[in-house]
Every structure is written in C-alpha cells, then in structure tokens.
C-alpha positions in Angstrom: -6.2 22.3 9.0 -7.8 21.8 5.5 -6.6 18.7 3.6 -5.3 21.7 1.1 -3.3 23.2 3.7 -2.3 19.4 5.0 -1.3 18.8 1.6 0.7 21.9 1.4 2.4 21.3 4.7 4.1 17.8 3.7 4.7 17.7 0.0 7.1 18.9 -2.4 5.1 21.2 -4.5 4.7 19.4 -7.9 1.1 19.5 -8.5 -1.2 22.2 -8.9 -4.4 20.9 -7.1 -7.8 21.1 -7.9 -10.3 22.2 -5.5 -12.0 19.3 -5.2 -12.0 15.9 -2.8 -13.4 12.8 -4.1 -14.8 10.5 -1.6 -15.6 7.6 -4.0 -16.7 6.5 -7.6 -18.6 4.0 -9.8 -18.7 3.6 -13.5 -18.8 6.9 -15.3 -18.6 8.7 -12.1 -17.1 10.5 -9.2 -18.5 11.9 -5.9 -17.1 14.5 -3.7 -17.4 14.3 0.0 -20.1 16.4 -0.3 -22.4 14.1 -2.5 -21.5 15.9 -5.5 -21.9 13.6 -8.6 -18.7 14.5 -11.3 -19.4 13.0 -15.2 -15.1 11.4 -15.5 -14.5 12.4 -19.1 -10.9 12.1 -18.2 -10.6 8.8 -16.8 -7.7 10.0 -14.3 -5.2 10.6 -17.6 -6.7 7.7 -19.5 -6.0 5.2 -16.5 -9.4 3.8 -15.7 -10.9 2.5 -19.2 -13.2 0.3 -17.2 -14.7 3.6 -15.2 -14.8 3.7 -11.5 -14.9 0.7 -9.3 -15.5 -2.2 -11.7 -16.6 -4.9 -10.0 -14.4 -7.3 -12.0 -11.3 -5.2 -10.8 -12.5 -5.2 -7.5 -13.2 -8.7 -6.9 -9.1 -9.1 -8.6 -7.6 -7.4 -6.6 -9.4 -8.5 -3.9 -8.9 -12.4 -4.4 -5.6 -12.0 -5.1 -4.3 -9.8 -1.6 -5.8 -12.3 0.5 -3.8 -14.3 -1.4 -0.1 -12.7 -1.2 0.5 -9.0 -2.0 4.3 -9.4 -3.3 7.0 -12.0 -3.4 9.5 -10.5 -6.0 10.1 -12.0 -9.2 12.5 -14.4 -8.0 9.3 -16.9 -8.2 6.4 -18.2 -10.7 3.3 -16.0 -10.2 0.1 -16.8 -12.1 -1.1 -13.4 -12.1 2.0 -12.2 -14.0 1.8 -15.3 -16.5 -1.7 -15.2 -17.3 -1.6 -11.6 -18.2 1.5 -11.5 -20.2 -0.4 -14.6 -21.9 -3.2 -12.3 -22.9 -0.9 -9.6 -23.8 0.6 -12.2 -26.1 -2.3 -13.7 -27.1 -4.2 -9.9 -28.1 -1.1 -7.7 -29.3 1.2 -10.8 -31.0 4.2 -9.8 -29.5 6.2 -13.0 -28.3 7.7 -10.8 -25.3 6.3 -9.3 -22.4 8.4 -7.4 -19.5 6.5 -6.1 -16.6 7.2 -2.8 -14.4 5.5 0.2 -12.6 4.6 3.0 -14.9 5.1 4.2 -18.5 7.9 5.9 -17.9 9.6 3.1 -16.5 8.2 1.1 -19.1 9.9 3.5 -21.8 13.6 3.6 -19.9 13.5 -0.4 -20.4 12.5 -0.2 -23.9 15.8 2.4 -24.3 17.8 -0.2 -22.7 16.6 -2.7 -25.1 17.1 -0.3 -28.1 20.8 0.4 -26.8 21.4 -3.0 -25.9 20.6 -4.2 -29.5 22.1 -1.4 -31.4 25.4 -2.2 -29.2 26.2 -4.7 -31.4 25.2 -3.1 -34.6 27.0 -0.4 -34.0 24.1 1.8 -33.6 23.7 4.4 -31.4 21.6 7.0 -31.9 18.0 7.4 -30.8 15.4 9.7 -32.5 12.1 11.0 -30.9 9.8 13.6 -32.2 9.0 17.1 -31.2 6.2 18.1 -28.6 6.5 14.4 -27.8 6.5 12.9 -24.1 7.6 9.8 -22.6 7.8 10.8 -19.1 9.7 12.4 -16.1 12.8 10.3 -16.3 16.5 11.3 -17.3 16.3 8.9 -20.7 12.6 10.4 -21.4 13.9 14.2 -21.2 16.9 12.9 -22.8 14.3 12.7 -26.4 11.5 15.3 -25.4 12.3 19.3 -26.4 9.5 20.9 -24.4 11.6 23.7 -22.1 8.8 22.9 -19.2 9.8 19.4 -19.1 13.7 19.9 -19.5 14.8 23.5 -17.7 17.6 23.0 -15.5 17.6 18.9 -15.6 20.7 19.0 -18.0 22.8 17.6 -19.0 20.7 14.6 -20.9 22.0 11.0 -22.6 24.3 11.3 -25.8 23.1 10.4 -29.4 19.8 11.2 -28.7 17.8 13.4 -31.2 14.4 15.1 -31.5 13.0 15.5 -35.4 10.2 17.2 -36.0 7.1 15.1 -35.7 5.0 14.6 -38.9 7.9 16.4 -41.1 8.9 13.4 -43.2 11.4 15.4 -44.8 13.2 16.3 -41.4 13.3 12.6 -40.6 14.5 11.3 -43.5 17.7 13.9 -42.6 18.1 12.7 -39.1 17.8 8.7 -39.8 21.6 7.4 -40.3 23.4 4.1 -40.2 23.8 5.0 -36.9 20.3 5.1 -35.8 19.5 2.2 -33.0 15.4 3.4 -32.6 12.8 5.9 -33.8 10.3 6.5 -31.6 7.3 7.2 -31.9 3.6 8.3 -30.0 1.2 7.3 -32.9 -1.0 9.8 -31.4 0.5 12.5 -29.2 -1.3 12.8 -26.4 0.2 15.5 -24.0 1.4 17.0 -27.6 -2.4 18.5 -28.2 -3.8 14.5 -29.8 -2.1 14.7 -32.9 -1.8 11.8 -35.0 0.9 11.1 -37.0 0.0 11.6 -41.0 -0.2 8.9 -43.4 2.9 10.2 -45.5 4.6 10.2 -41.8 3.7 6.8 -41.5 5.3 5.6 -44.5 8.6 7.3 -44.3 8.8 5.9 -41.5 8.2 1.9 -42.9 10.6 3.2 -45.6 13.7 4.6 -43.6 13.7 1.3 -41.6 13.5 -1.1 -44.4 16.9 0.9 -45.9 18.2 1.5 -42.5 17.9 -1.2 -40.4 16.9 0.4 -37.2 14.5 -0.1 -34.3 10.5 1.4 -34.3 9.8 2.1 -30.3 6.1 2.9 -30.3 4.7 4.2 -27.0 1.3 3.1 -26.4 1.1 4.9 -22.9 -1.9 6.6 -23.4 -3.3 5.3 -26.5 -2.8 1.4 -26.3 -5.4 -1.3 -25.1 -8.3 -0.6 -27.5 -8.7 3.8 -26.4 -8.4 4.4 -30.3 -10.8 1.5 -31.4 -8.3 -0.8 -32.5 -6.1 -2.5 -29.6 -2.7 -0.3 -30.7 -3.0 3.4 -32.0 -0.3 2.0 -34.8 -2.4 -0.2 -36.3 -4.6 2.9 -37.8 -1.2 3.1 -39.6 -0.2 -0.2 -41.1 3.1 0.0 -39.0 4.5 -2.8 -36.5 6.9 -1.7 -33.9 9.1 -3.6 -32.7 9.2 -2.5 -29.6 5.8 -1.0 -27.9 5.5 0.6 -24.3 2.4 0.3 -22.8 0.7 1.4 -19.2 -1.6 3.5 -18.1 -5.0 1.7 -18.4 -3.4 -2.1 -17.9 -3.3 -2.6 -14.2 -6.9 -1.0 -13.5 -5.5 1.8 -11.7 -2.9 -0.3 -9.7 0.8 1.0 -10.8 1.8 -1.5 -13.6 3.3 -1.0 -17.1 4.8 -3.5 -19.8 7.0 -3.3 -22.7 6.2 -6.0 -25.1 8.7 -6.7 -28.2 8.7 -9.0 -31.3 11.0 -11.3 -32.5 14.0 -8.8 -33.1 14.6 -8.1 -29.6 13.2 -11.2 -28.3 16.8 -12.2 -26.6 18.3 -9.0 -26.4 17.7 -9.0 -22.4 19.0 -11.7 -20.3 19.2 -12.4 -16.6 20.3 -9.4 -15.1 20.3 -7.4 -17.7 17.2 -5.7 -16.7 14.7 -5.8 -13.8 12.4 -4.3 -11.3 11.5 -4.8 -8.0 8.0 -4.0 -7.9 7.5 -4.3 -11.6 4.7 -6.9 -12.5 3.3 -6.9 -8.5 0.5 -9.7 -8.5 -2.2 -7.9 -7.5 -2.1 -5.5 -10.1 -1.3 -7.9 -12.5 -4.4 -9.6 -11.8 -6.5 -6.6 -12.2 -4.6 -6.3 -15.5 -6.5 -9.9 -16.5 -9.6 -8.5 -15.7 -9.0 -5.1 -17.5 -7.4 -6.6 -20.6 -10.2 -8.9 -21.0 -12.6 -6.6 -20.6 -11.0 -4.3 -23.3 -10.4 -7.6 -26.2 -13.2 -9.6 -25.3 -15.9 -8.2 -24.8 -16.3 -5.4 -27.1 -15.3 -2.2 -25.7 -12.7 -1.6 -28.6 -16.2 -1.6 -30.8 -17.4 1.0 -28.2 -14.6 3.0 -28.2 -14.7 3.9 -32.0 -18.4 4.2 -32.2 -18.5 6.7 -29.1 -15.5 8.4 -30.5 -17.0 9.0 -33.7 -20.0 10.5 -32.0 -17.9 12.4 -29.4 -16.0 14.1 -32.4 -18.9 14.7 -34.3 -20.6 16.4 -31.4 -17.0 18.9 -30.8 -16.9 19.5 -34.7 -20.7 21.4 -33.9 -19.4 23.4 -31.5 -16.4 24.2 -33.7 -19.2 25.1 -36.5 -21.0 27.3 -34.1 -17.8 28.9 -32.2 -15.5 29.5 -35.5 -13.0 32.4 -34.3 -12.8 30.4 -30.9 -12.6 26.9 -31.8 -9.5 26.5 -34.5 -9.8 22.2 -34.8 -11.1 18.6 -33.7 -8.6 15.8 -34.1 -8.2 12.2 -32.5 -9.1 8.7 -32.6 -11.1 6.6 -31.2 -11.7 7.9 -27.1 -8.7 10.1 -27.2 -10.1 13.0 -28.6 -9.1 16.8 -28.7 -10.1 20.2 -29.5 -7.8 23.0 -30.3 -9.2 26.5 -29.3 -7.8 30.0 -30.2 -6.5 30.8 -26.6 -6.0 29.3 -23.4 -8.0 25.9 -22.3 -8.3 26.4 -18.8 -11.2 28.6 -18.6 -13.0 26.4 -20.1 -11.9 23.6 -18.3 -12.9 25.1 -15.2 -16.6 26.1 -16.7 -16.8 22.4 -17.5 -16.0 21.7 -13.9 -18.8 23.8 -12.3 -20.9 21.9 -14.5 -19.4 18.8 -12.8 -17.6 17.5 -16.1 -14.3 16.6 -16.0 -12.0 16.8 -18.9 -8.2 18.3 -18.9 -6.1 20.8 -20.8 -2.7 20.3 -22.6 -0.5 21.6 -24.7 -2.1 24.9 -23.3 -5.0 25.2 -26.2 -6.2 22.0 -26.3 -8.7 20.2 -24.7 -8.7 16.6 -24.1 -11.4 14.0 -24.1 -10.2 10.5 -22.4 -13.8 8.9 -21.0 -13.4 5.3 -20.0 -14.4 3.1 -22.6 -17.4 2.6 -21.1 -19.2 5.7 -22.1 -22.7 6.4 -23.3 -24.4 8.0 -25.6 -25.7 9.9 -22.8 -22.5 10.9 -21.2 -21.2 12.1 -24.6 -24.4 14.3 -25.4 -24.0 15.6 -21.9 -20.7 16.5 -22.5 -21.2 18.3 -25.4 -23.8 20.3 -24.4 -22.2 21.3 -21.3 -19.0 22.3 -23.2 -21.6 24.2 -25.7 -22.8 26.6 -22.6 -19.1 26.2 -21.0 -17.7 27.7 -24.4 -20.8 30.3 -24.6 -19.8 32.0 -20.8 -15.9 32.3 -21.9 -16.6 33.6 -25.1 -20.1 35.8 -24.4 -19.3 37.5 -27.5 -19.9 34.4 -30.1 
C-alpha cells in the first residue's frame, strides 16, 4: 500500500491531503523523499517562524527530553517559568496560563471572560463575522461560517457574532450585558483582513462606557509575524485578555493565554487546568523561539520583508487587474484576493515547488517564517507571476 492509501485506511477523513511526502527540512525549506527542494511560504499555518529545523529548537528540545518529558503541573518546572517570564517580560501581561493549542488557548480565555463577567452580571460574548477561533464547541459557539458550524448545534447561550469592521453594528450589539468582545486584529482564515482604524476606536470607546472585556486572539498573528510583537499594537488597543499559539512552542503543541491586571485573579486553583498544557519540552523550545522572535531582530525582519513581499503582489495585481481584485496584510501575514477560486493557483505554485495556501476560497495567503530573504520573496513573486499567467492565459 501507498502511504495515501495507508492514510486512507486508518483515519477519519478530515483532511484533504496533498500529494506530497516530506522527508525533512532546514530553514526556508522542505524536501520530499524524493530530494525535491519546496520554498515554505506557509510555514505549516504560521507555526514555524524560525523555518525548518533551527538548531536552537533542536538543541531545546533535545536538552530538555533527556532531561524529563512530562511530570504534570503538580510541580515547579523551569522550562514553563522561564518562558512565561519572557512572555511577561516582552508582551507586559502580568499572567501567563499555558496549554496545547489555540483553540484550547481560546476556550480558557472564555472561561476567564465568563468567570469575570459572573459577578458583574455580564454575560454575553461578541465575536465578529468570517472570524475563527477554532474547532471547539465555545469557538463555533462565536464563528458564523456554515462550513465550520453545519450540524454541530446547538452552541453556548449569549453568544453573538457582529459584523467585523461595521462599527455601527457593534455599537448595537455592545450592552450592559456584555462580558467580552473578541477580536482577530487581523483575520487570518477570514481572507487577512485587518480591522479598520474607525473599528479600532469604537471598539476603545464601547469599553470605556461599557465596562466589558477585549479578548484578542493572537493565534496566527502574535509573536512579532506583523512586525510588532501583537497584531493589536498596529491599533493602539490593549486587550485584556490575548490568546496566543501557533508559532510559540517551535512546532511542539503549546499555546498560552496571557491576561492583565483585570483578570489577574479571576482563576484560582481548580478553576482551570490542563494536563498536557505547558509540557516542558515544548516550553523550552518556546524560550528559544520567543527569544529568537524579541531579541534578536526578526520582528525588524518581518516588517521589512513584508513590505517588500506586498509590494512585489501589488505588481502582479497591476499587471493581472480583472484577476487580481486586492493585496492586504501586515507584516509576514500577507494576502491576495483574486476574482475566482485560489486553488489553481495554489497548485501552479506547488509545481513550481512554492508553498503557499488558500482561504476564504479567493484568497491567497503568504505566512513565510520570519526568516525570509530577499531572495525567497523575489522568488515567490515571480513564480506566482508565471503561476497566475498559466491560470489566466488570457491576461
């Protein structure tokens, strides 16, 4: 049997493959079992900022399983402490909260947004349209994309989707009895939209008047991929709550919720917790990534290269203008909208051994580690210049 057909045989069907079988990677790189070379311009959904194999990862987790894999978090662990300190010490939020992926990440923070609104007498939570947060019951519970949420139902109570960037809709939805808004300060699966600027400051407004919770999840956008450490600080907003994953454990399963000094007590012991949630070994890859990312200037590189990245797709939008409708993003999260479906194009890309994605069915997404070149990007474009010209032969 082929590993496709092995594959086939054994799992539920939730993923639609791609036909192809990496044997290994390094930096900006992936290689097939073949010896094919792949450019990663996707970074395996924005996981691995540092590319492929990072020797300081490696040598992490390495030092730290000869150690001692897991021993709950019933005891001290340095790992844990010393990247919550740097978490502390970069973001300055006074609470960290460690667990396995952003959507677990995100449930927590609902707990802490309930928890705190328990006593307030708040209970309503509002999330935006085209948003997502994940695969969980709470996550559906405040996304409105049918592909997500068919038969699932019935979701949580008092929770609300507004239309995202709609200030007006928002400022109808907000209430005394809103707990949390929450907010992705650039959509990523949403088509990388940023929120707007007047967004932004209805936003600050309703909760000075209202008295309610601002949940930002960082998922895909925290840790320095927009060229400043949180995608909200573009906006001159601080959350109080902010979900975070992804990127931080250097491919290792690990997410965090970090929260200021509102919500600093709202979870006590056993109140909240994880089994596997802040495991040692990916914690201590999460030192090396984090320090990596706000140390030694990667956030720097991350707005330069997305500057030039988004300069090179707004070309190709000149030169393709019935095909290409808009380029939008920030930083290394970076998208462009086309006039019909993505996926041929994606899959042009991918002959020419580029990887990038497709979501929100139109859009293409750019999420290179923050590593990339000047090279990689001007590869990239010109690849997606001849990609475009054999799915649109008529342009």
């Amino acid at each position: 049997m082929t590993l496709r057909e092995r594959d086939e045989a054994v799992f539920f069907h939730t993923y639609a493959r791609l036909p192809l079988e990496f044997d290994r990677g390094s930096g900006m790189h992936l290689w097939t079992r073949g010896g094919e070379p792949y450019l990663d311009m996707f970074s395996g959904v924005a996981v691995n900022a540092l590319g492929h194999a990072h020797p300081e990862v490696v040598r992490a987790i390495a030092r730290q399983a000869e150690r001692f894999i897991h021993v709950s978090n019933y005891y001290l662990q340095e790992s844990q402490i010393a990247l919550a300190e740097l978490l502390v010490k970069h973001s300055g939020y006074p609470r960290v909260f460690f667990a396995n992926t952003g959507t677990e990440s995100f449930e927590g923070a609902l707990k802490i947004a309930r928890k705190w609104g328990s006593v307030r007498g708040k209970r309503q939570l509002l999330a935006m349209s085209n948003a997502f947060h994940g695969r969980t019951m709470g996550a559906l519970s405040l996304m409105d994309r049918p592909k997500y949420r068919e038969g699932f139902g019935p979701f949580l109570a008092n929770c609300e989707v507004v239309e995202f960037n709609n200030p007006a809709a928002l400022t109808g939805a907000v209430s005394s009895d809103t707990a949390a808004v929450i907010v992705e300060f650039i959509q990523g699966e949403g088509g990388i939209r940023p929120v707007s600027a007047d967004f932004a400051a209805t936003l600050r407004h309703l909760q000075q008047h209202n008295d309610f919770l601002i949940i930002a999840d960082e998922v895909q956008s925290g840790l320095g991929r927009t060229g400043k450490f949180f995608a909200f600080d573009h906006f001159g907003i601080r959350p109080d709550v902010v979900v975070l994953a992804k990127p931080i454990g250097g491919g290792l399963p690990l997410g965090a919720i970090l929260g200021s000094d509102r919500v600093a007590d709202v979870l006590q012991p056993g109140t909240h917790g994880t089994t596997f949630g802040g495991n040692p070994v990916a914690c201590a890859a999460g030192v090396a990534v984090v320090t990596a990312i706000a140390e030694r200037g990667l956030m720097n590189n991350a707005r330069d290269m997305g500057i030039l990245l988004r300069d090179g797709l707004a070309s190709l939008q000149s030169a393709f203008p019935a095909h290409v409708r808009e380029v939008r993003g920030l930083g290394l999260m970076a998208g462009m909208e086309l006039a019909s479906e993505g996926e041929p194009v994606v899959e042009a890309m991918r002959k020419r051994r580029i990887l990038i994605n497709c979501t929100d069915r139109t859009v293409l997404r750019f999420l290179p580690p923050l590593i990339v070149q000047k090279e990689h990007i001007q590869e990239t474009v010109a690849a997606l210049r001849d990609s475009l010209k054999d799915v649109f032969p008529a342009a």
